[in-house]
C-alpha positions in Angstrom: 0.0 0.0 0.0 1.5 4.0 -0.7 0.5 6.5 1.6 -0.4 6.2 4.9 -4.6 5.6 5.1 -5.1 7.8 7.8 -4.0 10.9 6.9 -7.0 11.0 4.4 -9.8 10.3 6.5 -8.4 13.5 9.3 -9.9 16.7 8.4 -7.6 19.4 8.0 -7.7 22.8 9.4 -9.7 24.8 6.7 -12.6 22.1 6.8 -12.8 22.3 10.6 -12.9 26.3 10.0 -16.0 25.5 7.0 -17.9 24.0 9.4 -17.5 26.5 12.5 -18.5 29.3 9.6 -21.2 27.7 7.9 -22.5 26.5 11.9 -22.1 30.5 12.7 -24.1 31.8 9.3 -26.5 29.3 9.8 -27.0 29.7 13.4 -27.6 33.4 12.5 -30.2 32.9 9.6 -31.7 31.0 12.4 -31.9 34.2 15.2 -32.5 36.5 12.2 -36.0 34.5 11.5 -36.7 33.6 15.0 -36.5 37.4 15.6 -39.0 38.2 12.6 -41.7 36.2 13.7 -41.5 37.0 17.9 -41.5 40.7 16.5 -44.5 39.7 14.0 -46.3 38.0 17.0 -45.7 41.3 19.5 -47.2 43.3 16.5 -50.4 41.5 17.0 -50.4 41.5 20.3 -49.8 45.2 20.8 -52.6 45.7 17.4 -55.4 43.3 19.5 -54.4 45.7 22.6 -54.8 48.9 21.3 -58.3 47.1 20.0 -59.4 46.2 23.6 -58.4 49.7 24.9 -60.3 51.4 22.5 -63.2 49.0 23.2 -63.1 49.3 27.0 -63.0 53.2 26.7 -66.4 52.6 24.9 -67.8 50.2 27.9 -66.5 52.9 30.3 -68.4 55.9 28.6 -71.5 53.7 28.4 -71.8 52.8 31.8 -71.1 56.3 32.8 -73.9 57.1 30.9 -76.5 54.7 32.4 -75.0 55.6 36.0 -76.0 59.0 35.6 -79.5 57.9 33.8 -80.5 55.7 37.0 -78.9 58.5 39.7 -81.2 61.1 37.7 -84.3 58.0 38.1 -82.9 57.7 41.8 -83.5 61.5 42.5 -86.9 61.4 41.0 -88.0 58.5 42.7 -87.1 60.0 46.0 -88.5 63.2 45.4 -85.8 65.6 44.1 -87.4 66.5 41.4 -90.9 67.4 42.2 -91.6 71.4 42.6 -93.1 71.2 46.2 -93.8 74.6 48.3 
């Protein structure tokens, strides 16, 4: 036999440095995505938010409104609102 057999099947130093550099890139192709869709995610999050603030102000202004109906019912019903001498 020529050569010795196990020289060939040792990688060298470049292909050691290939696959640290191609682990690297693809570990930050990996982040980069990961980072698209948790920032796509918050965007819907902070979107369905805004929604419920906007819906609870309405709630809010709506039972304002019937508190002041049944205090101005209340007041008649005790007799605020008759004109007695």
């Amino acid at each position: 036999m020529s050569g010795p057999p196990e020289r060939a099947s040792k990688p060298n130093g470049t292909v050691r440095w290939a696959g640290v550099l191609l682990t690297v890139v693809l570990a930050g192709l990996a982040v980069t995505v990961q980072w698209g869709v948790v920032t796509t995610k918050l965007d819907h999050v902070e979107q369905r938010l805004d929604e419920l603030i906007v819906e609870a102000r309405g709630l809010r202004s709506e039972y304002q409104s019937i508190e002041r109906r049944v205090s101005y019912l209340e007041g008649r019903l005790s007799g605020g609102g008759r004109d007695e001498p």
